[in-house]
C-alpha positions as CSV (number, residue, x, y, z in Angstrom):
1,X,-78.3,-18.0,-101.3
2,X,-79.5,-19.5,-98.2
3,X,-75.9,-21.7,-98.1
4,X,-74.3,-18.5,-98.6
5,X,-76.0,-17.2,-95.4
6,X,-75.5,-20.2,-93.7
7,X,-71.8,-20.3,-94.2
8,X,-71.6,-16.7,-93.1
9,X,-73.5,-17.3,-90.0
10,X,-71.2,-20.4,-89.1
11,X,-67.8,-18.2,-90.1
12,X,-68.9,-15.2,-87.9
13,X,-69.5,-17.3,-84.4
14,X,-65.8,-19.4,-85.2
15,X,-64.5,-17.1,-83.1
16,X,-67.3,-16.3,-81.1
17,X,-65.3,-14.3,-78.5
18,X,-63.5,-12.2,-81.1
19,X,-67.0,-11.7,-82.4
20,X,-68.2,-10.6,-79.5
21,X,-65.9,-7.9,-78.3
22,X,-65.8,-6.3,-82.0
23,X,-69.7,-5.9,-82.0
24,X,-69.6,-4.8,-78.2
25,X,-67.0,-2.4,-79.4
26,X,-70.0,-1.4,-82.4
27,X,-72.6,-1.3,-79.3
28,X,-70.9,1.1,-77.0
29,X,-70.3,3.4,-79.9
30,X,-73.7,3.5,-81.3
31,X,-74.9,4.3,-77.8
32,X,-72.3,6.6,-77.0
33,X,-73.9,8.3,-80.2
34,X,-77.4,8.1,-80.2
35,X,-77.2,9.7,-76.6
36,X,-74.6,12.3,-77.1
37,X,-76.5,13.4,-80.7
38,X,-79.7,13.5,-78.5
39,X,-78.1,15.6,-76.1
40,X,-76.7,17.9,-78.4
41,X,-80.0,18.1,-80.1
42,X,-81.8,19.0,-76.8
43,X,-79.2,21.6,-75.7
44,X,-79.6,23.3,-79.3
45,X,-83.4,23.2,-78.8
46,X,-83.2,24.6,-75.6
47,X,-80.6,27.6,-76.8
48,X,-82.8,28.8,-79.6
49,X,-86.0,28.5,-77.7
50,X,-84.6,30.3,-74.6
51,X,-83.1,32.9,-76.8
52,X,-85.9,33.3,-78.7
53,X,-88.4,33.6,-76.1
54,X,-86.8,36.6,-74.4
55,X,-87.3,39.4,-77.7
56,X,-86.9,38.0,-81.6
57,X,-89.8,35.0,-81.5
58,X,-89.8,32.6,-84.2
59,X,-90.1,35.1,-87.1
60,X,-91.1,39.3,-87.6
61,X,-93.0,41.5,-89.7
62,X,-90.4,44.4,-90.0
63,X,-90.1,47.3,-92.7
64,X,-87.6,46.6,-95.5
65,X,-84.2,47.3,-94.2
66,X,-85.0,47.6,-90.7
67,X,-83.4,44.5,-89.4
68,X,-79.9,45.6,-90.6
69,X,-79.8,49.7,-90.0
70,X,-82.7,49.6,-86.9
71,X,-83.6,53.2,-88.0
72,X,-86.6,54.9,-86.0
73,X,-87.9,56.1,-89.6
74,X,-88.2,52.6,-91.1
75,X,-91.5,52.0,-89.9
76,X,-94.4,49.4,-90.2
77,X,-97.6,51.4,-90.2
78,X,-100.8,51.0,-88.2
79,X,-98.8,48.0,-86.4
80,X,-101.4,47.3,-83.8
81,X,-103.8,46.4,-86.7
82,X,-101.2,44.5,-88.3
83,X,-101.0,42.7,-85.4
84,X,-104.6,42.0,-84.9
85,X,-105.3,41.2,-88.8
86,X,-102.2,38.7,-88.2
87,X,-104.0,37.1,-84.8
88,X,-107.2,37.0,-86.6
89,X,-105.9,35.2,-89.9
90,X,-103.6,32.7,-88.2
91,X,-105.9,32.0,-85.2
92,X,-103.2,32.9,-83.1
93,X,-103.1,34.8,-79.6
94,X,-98.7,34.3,-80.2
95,X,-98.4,37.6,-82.1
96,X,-97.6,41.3,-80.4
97,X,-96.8,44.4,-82.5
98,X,-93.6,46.5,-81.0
99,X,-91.5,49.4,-81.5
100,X,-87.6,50.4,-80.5
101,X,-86.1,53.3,-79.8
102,X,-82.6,54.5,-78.2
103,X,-82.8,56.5,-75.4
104,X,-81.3,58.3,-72.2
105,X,-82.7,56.6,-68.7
106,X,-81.7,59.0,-66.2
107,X,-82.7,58.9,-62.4
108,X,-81.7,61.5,-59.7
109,X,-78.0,60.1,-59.7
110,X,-77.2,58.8,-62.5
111,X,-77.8,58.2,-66.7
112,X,-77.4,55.2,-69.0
113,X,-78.1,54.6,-72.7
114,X,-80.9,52.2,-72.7
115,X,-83.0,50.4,-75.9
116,X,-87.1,51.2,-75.4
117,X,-89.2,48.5,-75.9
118,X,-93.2,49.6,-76.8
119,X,-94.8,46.7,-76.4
120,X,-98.9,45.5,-76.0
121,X,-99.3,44.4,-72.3
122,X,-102.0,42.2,-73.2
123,X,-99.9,40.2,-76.0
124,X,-96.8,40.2,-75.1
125,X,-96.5,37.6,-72.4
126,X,-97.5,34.9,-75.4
127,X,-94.4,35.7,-77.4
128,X,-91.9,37.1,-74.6
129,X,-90.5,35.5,-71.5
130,X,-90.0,39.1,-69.8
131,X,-93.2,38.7,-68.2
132,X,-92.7,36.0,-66.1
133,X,-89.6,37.0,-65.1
134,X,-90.4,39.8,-62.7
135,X,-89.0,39.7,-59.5
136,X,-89.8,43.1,-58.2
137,X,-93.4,44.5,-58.5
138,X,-95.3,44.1,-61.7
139,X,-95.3,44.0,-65.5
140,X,-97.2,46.2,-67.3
141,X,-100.9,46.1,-68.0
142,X,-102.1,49.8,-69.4
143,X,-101.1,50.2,-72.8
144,X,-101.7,53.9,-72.1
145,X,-99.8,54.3,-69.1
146,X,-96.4,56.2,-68.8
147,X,-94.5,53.3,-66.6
148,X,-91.8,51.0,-67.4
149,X,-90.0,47.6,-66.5
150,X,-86.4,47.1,-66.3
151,X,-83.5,44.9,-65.3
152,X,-82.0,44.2,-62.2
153,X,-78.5,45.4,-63.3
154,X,-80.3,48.7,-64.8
155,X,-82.0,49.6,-61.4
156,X,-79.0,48.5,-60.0
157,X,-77.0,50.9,-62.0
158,X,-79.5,54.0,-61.8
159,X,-80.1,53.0,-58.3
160,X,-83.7,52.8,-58.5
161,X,-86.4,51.2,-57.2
162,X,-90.5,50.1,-57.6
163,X,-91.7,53.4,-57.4
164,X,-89.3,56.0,-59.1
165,X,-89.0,58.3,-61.7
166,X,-87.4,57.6,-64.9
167,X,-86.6,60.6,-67.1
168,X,-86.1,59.1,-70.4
169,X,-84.9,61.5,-73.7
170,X,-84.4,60.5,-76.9
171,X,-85.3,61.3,-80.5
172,X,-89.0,61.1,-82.3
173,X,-89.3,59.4,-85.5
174,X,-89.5,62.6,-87.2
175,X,-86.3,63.3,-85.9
176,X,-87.7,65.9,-83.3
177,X,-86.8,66.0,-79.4
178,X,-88.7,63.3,-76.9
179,X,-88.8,63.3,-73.2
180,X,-90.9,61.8,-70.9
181,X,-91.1,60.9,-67.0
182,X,-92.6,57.6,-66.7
183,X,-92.6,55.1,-63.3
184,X,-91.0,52.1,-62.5
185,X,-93.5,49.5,-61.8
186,X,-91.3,46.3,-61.9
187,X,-88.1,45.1,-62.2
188,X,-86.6,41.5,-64.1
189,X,-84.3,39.5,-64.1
190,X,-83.6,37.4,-67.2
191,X,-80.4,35.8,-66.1
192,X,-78.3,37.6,-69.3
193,X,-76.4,40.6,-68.1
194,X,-76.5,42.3,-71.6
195,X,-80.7,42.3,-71.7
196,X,-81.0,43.6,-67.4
197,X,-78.7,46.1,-68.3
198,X,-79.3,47.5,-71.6
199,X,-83.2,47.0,-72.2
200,X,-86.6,48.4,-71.0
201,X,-90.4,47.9,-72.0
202,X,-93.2,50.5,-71.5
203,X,-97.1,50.0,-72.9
204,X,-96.9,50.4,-76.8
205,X,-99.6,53.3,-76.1
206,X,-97.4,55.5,-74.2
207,X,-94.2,54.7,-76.4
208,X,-96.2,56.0,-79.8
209,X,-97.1,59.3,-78.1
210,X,-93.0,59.8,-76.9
211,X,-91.9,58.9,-80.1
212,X,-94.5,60.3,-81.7
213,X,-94.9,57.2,-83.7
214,X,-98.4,58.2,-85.0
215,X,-99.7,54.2,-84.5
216,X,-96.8,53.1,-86.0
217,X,-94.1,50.4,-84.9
218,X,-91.1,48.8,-86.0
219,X,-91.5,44.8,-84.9
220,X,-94.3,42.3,-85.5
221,X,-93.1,39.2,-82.8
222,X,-94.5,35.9,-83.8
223,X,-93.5,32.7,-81.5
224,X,-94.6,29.0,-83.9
225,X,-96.2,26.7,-81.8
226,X,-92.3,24.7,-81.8
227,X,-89.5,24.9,-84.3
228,X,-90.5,22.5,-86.0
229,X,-93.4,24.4,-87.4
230,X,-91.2,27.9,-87.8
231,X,-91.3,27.5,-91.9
232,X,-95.0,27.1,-92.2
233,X,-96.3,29.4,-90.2
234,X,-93.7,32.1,-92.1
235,X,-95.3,30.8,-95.3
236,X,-98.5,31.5,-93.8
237,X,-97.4,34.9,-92.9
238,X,-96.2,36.1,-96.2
239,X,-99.2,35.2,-97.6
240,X,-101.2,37.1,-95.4
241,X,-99.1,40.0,-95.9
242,X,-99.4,39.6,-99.6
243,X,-101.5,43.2,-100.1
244,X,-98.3,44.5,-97.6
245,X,-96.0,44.8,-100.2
246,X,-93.7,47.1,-98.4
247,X,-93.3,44.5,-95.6
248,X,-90.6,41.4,-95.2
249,X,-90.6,38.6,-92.7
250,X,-87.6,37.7,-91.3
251,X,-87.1,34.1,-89.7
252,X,-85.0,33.5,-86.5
253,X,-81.7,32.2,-88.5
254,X,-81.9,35.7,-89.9
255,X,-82.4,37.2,-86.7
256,X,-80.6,35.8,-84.7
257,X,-77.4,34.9,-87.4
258,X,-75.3,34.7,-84.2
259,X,-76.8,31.9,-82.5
260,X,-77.2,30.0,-85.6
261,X,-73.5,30.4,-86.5
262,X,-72.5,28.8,-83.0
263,X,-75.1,26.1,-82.8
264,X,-73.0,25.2,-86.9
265,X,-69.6,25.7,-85.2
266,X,-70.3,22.9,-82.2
267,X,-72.1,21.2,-84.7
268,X,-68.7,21.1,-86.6
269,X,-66.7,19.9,-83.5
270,X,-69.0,17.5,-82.3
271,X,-68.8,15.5,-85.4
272,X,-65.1,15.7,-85.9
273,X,-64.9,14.1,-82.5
274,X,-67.7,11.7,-83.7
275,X,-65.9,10.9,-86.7
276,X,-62.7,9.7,-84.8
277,X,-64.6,7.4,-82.7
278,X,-66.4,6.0,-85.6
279,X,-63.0,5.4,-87.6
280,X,-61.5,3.5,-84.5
281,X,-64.4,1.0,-84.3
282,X,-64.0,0.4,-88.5
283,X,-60.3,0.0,-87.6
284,X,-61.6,-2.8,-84.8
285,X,-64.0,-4.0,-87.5
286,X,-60.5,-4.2,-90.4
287,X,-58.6,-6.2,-87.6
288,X,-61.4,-8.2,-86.8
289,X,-61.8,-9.2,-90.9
290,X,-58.2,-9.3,-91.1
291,X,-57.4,-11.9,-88.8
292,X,-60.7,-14.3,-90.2
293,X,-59.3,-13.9,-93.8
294,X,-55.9,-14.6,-92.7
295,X,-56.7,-17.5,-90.5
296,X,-58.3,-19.0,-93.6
297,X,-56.0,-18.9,-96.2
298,X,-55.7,-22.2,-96.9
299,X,-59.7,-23.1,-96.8
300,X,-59.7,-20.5,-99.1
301,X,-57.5,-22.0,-101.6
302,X,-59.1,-25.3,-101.6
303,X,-62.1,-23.6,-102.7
304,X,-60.4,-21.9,-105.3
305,X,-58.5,-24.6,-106.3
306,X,-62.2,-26.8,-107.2
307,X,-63.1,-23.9,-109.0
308,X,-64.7,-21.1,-107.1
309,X,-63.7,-17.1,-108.0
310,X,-62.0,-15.0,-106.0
311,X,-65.2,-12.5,-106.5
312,X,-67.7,-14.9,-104.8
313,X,-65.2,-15.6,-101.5
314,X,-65.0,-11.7,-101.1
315,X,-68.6,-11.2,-101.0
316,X,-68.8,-13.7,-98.4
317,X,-66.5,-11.7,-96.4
318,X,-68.4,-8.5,-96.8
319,X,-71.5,-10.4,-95.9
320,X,-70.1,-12.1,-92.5
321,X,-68.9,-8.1,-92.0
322,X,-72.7,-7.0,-93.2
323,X,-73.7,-9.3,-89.9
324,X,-71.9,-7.9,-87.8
325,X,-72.1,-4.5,-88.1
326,X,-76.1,-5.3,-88.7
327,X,-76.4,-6.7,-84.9
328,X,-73.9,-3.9,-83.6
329,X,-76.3,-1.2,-85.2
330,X,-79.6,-2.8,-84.0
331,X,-78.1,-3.6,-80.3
332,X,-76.8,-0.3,-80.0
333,X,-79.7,1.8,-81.4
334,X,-82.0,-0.1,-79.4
335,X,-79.9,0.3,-75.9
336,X,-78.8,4.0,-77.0
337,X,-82.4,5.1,-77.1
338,X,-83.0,3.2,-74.1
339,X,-80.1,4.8,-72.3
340,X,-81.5,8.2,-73.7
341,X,-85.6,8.1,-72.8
342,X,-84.2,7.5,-69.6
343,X,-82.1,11.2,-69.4
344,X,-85.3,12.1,-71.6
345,X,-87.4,11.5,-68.9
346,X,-84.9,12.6,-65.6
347,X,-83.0,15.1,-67.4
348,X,-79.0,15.4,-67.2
349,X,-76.5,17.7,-65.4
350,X,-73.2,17.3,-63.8
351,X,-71.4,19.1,-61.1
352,X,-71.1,22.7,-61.9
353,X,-73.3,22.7,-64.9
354,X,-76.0,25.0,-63.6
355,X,-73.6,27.8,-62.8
356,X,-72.0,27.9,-66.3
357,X,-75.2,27.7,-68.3
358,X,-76.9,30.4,-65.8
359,X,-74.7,32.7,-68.0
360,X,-76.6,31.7,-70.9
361,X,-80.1,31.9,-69.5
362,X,-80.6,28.5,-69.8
363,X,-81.7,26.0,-67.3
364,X,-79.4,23.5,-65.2
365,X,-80.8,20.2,-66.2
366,X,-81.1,19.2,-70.3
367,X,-83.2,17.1,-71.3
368,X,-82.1,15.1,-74.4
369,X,-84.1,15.3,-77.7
370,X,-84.5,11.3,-78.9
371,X,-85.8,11.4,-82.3
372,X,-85.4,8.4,-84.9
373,X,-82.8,10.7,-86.8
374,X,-80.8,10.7,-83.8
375,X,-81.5,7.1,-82.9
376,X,-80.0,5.7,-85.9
377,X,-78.0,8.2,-87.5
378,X,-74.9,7.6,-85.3
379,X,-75.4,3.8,-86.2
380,X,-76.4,3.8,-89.8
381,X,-72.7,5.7,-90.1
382,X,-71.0,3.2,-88.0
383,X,-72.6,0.4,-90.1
384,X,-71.6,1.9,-93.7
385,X,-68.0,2.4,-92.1
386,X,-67.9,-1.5,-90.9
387,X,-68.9,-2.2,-94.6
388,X,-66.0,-0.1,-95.9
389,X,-63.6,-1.6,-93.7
390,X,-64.1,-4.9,-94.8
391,X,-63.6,-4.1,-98.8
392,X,-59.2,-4.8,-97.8
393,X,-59.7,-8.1,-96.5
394,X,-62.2,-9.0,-99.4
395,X,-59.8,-7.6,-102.3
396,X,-57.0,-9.6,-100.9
397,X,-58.4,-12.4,-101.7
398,X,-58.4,-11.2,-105.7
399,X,-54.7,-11.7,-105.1
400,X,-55.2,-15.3,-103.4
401,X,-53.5,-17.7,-105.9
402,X,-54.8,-21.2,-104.7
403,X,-51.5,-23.4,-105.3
404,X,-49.7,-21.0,-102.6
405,X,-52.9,-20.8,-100.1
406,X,-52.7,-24.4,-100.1
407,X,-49.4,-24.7,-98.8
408,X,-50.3,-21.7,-96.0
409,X,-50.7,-23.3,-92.2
């Protein structure tokens, strides 16, 4: 075996230049992969974070049916203590009880149809980035008080400022009439024209009595520590919910089935475009073999002519190919995730990136995500593909008939 090696080692530097440019062609793809699947990881982090920050979390308690019909009547009871058991069981301050309603915001000029968040003051900074987004006044901190907090484009609309009065009408979740004058305390801006213009949050006190919710709520928000730990911490949930029969817990896929279908669809396009670079360098890597088994045709049929089988000659190829690729996926993993801790680190735009991802609430510098998945995944592929474009030139020689080799120059 170790003569095997040997004469593998010695046929791959014959052509040491060749050699070269065929792994440096492996290199530059394997780094062009482990940083663009790093990015693309990053950026898919920071889309479902972002998005869920602003309302869904990571997962919610929600009565059976509501997250599909969003009916005032489908209920979770008592959802402050539901909330509380939750924080107490999970050792968790990341959980805030809520409730939604439709209703008609109205000022002294103007009316819009507006969604009503009731949410805990205290709580709902851990699981919401609302909060810290106020750019006018205050957020809320009374979960008794009859105030409110609404987007820029909503005052805008209404033309109304810190200090107004907000008539707001809508229906109780016993179907009877709800009206209430509440104040404008603060005003955010989340970046997202849909959520400034279409969405409001008042204390979860007030909201009940409006509503007349009777304690009741529709949403309990939990945000996981990361993604990563999304799964347990909904296992954990279910099984403290065990004696809540009646409830469900819905993750973020489920929540947000939007985001998750266009993370899948770049996902899709991404690797078609991967795929293509990986399939030239195999082709580099089949011209590469090509030309060596070529260019020794008629070593090859002295060989065969003192008695050794096509079979053995082929697996020599495939091992000078197994070389290659083997120093083409270490170098360009290694540099890759060199070249990537660096953008880790710094971050990455280019001109005109912050204004187009502004419309997605995101920020204007990513920050790519290394992991050892996306560290060698780009260059395991490239590898097997280097392996697989190797198996021609190695089952040409099956057809290698040593009499005519020999006579080949």
């Amino acid at each position: 075996m170790n003569i095997v090696l040997r004469l593998a080692w010695r046929n791959l530097w014959r052509h040491s230049r060749r050699t070269w440019l065929t792994i440096g062609a492996m290199v530059f793809s394997n780094v062009l992969l482990v940083f663009m699947i790093s990015l693309q990881f990053g950026m898919y982090g920071l889309m479902i974070d972002n998005t869920l920050k602003v309302f869904s979390g990571h997962m919610q308690v929600q009565a059976p049916g509501y997250k599909d019909d969003q009916k005032m009547r489908q209920v979770v009871p008592d959802v402050q203590p539901l909330a509380a058991h939750l924080r107490s069981e999970l050792a968790s301050d990341t959980i805030a009880a809520r409730g939604w309603a439709f209703g008609l915001a109205s000022s002294a000029e103007r009316s819009y149809g507006i969604g009503i968040y009731g949410v805990e003051p205290d709580f709902e900074p851990q699981v919401s980035n609302i909060p810290g987004l106020i750019e006018e006044g205050r957020y809320l901190d009374d979960t008794n008080a009859t105030e409110i907090v609404i987007g820029t484009m909503l005052a805008r609309n209404l033309r109304i400022g810190i200090g107004d009065e907000l008539t707001l009408l809508g229906s109780g979740v016993d179907g009877s009439f709800a009206a209430a004058v509440v104040n404008v305390v603060g005003i955010f801006g989340s970046g997202v024209k849909e959520i400034d213009r279409n969405i409001a949050q008042m204390p979860l006190g007030a909201f009940q009595d409006i509503f007349y919710m009777n304690g009741a709520g529709h949403q309990v928000v939990l945000l996981a520590p990361d993604l990563g730990q999304a799964d347990i911490l909904q296992a954990r949930v279910e099984t403290a919910l065990s004696d809540d029969s009646d409830l469900v817990v819905h993750g973020w896929d489920e929540l947000q089935p939007g985001l998750k279908q266009a993370i899948q669809a770049d996902m899709s396009s991404a690797f078609f475009m991967y795929g293509i670079l990986v399939i030239l360098v195999a082709f580099s890597v089949l011209n590469t073999q090509l030309m060596s088994v070529l260019e020794r045709t008629h070593e090859f049929g002295i060989v065969m002519s003192l008695g050794l089988k096509p079979g053995r000659l082929g697996r020599l190829v495939m091992l000078e190919t197994a070389m290659m690729g083997f120093i083409g996926m270490i170098l360009g993993a290694l540099a890759g995730a060199l070249f990537t801790t660096w953008f880790t680190v710094n971050g990455f735009t280019y001109p005109g990136m912050e204004e187009m991802v502004a419309n997605f609430n995101l920020p204007g510098r990513v920050y790519p995500r290394a992991t050892l998945v996306s560290s060698f995944a780009g260059p395991l592929v490239v590898f097997l593909f280097t392996l697989a474009a190797a198996v021609y030139p190695a089952l040409r020689l099956h057809r290698l008939h040593p009499v005519e080799a020999m006579r080949t120059t």
